[in-house]
N, CA, C and O atoms as a DFTB+ gen file, in Angstrom:
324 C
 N C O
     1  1       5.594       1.534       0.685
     2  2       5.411       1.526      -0.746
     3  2       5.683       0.125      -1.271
     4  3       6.751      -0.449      -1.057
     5  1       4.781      -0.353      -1.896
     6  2       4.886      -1.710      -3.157
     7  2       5.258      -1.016      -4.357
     8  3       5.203       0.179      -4.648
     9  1       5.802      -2.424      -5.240
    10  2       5.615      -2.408      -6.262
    11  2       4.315      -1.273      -7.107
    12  3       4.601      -0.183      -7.600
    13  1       3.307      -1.714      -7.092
    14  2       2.194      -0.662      -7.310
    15  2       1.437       0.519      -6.232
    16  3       0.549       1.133      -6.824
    17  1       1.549       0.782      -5.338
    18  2       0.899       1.246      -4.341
    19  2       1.742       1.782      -3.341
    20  3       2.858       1.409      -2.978
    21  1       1.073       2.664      -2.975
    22  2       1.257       3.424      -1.476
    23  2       0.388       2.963      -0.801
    24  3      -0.809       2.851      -1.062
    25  1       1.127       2.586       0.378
    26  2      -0.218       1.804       1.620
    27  2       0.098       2.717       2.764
    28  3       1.198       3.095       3.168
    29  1      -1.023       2.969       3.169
    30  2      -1.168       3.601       4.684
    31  2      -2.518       2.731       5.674
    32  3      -3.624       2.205       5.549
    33  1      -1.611       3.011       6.530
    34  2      -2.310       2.220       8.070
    35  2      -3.299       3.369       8.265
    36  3      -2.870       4.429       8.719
    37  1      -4.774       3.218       7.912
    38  2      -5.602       4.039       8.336
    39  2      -6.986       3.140       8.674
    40  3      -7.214       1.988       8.304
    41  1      -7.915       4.096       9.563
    42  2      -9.030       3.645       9.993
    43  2     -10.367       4.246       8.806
    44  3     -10.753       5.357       8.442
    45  1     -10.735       2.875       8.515
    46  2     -12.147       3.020       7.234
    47  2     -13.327       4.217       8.679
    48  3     -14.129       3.595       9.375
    49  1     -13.261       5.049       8.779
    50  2     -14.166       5.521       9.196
    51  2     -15.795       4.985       9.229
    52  3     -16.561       4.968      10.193
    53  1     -16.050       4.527       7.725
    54  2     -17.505       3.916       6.833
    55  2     -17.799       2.364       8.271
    56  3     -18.822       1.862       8.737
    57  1     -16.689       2.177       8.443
    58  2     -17.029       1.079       9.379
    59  2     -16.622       1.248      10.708
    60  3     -17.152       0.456      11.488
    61  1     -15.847       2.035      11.185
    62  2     -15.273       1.809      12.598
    63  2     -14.582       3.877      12.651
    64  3     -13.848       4.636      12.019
    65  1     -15.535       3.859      13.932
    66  2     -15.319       5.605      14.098
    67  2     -14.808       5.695      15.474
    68  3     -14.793       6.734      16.134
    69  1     -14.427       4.649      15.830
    70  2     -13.168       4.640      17.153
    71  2     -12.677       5.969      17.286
    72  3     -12.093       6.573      16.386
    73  1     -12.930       6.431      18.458
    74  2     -11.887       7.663      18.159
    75  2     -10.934       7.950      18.812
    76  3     -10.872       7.710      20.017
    77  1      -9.987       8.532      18.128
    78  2      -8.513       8.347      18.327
    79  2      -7.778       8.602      20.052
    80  3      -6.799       8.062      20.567
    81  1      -8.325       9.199      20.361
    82  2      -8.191       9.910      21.800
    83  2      -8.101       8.923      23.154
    84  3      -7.393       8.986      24.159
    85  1      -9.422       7.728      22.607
    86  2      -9.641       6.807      23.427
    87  2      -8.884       5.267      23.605
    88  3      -8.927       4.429      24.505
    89  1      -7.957       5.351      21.886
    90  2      -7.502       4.215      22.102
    91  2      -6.369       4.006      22.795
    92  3      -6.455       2.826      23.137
    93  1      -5.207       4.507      23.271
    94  2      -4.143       4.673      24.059
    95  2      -3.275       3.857      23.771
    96  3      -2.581       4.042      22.772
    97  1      -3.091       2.657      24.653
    98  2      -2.324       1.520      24.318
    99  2      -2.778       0.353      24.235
   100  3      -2.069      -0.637      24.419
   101  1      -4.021       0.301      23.947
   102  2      -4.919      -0.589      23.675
   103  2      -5.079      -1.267      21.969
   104  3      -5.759      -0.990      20.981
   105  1      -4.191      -2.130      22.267
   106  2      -3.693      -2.605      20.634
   107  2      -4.909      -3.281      20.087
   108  3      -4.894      -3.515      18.878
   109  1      -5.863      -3.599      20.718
   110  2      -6.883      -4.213      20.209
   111  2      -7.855      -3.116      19.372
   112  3      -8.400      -3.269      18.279
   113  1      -7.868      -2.324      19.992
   114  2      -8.495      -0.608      18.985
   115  2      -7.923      -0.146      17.785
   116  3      -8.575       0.662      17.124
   117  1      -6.618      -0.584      17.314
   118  2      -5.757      -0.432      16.213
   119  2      -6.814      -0.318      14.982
   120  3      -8.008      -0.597      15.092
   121  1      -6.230       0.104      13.877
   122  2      -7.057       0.066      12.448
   123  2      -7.088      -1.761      12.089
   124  3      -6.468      -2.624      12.711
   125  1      -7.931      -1.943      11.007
   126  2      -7.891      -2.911      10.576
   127  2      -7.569      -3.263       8.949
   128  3      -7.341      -4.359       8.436
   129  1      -7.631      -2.054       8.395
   130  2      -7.567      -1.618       7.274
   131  2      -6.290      -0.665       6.856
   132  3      -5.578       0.063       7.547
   133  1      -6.285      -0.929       5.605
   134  2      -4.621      -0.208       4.993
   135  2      -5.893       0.207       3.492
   136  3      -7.015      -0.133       3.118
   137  1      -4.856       1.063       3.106
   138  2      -5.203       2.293       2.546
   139  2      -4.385       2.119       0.870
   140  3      -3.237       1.690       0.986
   141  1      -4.720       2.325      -0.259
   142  2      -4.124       1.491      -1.224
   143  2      -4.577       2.471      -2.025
   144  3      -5.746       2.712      -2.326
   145  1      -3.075       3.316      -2.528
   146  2      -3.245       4.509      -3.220
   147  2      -2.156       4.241      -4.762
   148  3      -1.083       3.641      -4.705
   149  1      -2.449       4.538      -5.405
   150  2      -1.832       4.221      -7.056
   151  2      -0.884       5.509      -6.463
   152  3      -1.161       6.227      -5.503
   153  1       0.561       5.586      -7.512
   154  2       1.610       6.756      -6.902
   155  2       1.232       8.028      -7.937
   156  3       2.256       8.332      -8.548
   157  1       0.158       8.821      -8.308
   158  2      -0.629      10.019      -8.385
   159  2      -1.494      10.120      -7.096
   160  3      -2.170      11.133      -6.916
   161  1      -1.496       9.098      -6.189
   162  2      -2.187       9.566      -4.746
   163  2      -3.505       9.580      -4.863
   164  3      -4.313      10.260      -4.230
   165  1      -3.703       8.742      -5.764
   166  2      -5.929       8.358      -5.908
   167  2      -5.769       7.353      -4.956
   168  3      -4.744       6.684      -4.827
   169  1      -6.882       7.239      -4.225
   170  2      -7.337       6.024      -3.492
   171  2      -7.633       4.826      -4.360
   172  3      -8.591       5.048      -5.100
   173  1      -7.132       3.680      -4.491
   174  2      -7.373       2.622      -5.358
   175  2      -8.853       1.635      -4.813
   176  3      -9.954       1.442      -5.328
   177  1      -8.164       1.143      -3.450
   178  2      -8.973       0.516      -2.325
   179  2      -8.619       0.442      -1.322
   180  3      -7.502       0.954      -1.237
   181  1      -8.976       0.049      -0.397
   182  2      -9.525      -0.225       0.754
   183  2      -9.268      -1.783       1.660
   184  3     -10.334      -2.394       1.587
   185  1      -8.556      -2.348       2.216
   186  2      -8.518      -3.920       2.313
   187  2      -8.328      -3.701       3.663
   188  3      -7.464      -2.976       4.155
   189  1      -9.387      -4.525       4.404
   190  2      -9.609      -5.169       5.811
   191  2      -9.276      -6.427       5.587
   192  3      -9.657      -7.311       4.819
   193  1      -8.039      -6.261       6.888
   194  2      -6.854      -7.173       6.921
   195  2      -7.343      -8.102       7.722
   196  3      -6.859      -9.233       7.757
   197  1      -8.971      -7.505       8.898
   198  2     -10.037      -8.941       9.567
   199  2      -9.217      -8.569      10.747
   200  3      -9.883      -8.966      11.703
   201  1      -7.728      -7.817      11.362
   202  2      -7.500      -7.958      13.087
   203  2      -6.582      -6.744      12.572
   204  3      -6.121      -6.380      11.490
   205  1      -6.552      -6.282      13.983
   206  2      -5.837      -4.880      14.469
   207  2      -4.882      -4.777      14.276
   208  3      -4.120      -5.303      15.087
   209  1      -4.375      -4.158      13.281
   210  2      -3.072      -4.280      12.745
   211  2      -2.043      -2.364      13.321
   212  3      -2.373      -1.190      13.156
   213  1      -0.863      -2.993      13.953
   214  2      -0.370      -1.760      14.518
   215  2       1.176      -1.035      13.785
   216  3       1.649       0.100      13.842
   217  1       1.623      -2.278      13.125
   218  2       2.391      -1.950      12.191
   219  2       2.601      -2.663      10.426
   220  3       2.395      -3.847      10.160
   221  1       2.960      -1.806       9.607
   222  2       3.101      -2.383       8.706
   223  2       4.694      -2.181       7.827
   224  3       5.478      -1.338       8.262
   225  1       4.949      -2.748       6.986
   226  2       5.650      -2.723       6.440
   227  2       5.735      -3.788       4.435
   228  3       5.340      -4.925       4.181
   229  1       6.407      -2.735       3.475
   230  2       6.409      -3.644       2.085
   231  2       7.399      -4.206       1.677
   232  3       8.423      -3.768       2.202
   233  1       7.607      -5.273       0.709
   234  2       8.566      -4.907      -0.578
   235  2       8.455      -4.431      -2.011
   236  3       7.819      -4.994      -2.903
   237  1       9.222      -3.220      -2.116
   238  2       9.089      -2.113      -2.982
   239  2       8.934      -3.775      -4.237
   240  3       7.886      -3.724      -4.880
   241  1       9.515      -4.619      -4.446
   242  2       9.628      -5.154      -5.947
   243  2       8.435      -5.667      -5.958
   244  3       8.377      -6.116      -7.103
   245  1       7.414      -5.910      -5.444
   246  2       6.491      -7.060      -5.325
   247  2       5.674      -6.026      -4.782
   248  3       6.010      -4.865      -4.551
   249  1       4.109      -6.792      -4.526
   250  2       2.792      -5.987      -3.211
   251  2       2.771      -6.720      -2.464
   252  3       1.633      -7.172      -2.330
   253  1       4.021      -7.469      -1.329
   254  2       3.627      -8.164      -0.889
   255  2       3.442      -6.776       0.259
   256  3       3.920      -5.651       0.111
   257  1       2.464      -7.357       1.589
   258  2       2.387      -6.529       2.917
   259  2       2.631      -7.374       3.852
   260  3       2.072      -8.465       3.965
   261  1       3.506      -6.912       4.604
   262  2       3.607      -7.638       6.347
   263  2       2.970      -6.599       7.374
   264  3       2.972      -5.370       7.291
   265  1       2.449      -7.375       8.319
   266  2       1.854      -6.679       9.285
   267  2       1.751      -6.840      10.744
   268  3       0.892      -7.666      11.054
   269  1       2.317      -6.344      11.648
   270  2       1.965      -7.075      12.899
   271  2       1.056      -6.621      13.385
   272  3       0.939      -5.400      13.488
   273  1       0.188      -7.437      13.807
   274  2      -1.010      -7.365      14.161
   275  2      -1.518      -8.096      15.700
   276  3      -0.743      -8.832      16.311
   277  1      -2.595      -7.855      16.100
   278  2      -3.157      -8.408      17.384
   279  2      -4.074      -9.751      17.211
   280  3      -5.075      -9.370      16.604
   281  1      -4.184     -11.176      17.475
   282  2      -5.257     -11.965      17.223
   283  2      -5.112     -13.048      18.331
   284  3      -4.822     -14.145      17.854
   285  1      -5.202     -13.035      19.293
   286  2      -5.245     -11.793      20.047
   287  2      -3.981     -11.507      20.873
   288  3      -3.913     -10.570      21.668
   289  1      -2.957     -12.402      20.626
   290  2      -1.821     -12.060      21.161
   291  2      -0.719     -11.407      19.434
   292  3      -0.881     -11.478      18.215
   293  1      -0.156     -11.097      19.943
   294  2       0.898     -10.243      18.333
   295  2       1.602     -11.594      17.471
   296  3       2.191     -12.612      17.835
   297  1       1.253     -11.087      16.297
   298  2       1.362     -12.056      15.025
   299  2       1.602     -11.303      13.786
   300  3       1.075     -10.262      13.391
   301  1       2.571     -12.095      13.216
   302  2       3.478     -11.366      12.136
   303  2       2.276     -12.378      10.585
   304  3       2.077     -13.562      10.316
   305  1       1.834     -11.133      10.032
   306  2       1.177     -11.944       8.669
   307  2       1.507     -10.684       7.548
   308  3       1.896      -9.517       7.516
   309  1       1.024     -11.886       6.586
   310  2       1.437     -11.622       4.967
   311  2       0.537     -11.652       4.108
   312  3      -0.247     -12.600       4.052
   313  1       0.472     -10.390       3.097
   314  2      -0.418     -10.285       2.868
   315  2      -0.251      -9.784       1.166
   316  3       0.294      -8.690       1.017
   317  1      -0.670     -10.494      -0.052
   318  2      -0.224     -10.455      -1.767
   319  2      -1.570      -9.684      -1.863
   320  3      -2.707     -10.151      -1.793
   321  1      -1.158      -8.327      -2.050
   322  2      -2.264      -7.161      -2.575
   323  2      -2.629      -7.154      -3.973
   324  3      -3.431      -6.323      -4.398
């Protein structure tokens, strides 16, 4: 949770229908996209973060997002929603 938003680590289906079964531990298959919901739980948008992101984390005062991600070895980025 941000400041404005609920973010969830999910896969845009509309672009990438990976399916779940096949990716295992294959961090490169990860979502790329987070999920950006106003707190009544509407979908706001949608933001492709561009690399496989396997964890995330916020700060509630701010939108900022951290993410560790794959490019192609693991990398900690930041991200002002």
């Amino acid at each position: 949770m941000s400041k404005d938003f609920i973010i969830t680590l999910q896969r845009d289906r509309r672009k990438d229908d990976t399916d779940e079964s096949t990716v295992g531990r294959d961090a490169s298959k990860c979502p790329h996209t987070v999920f950006l919901y106003d707190y009544d739980g509407n979908l706001v948008k949608i933001v492709d973060l561009g690399i496989p992101v396997m964890r995330i984390a916020s700060e509630e005062q701010s939108n900022t997002l951290y993410a560790i991600g794959v490019n192609p070895d693991f990398v900690l980025v930041k991200y002002e929603l």
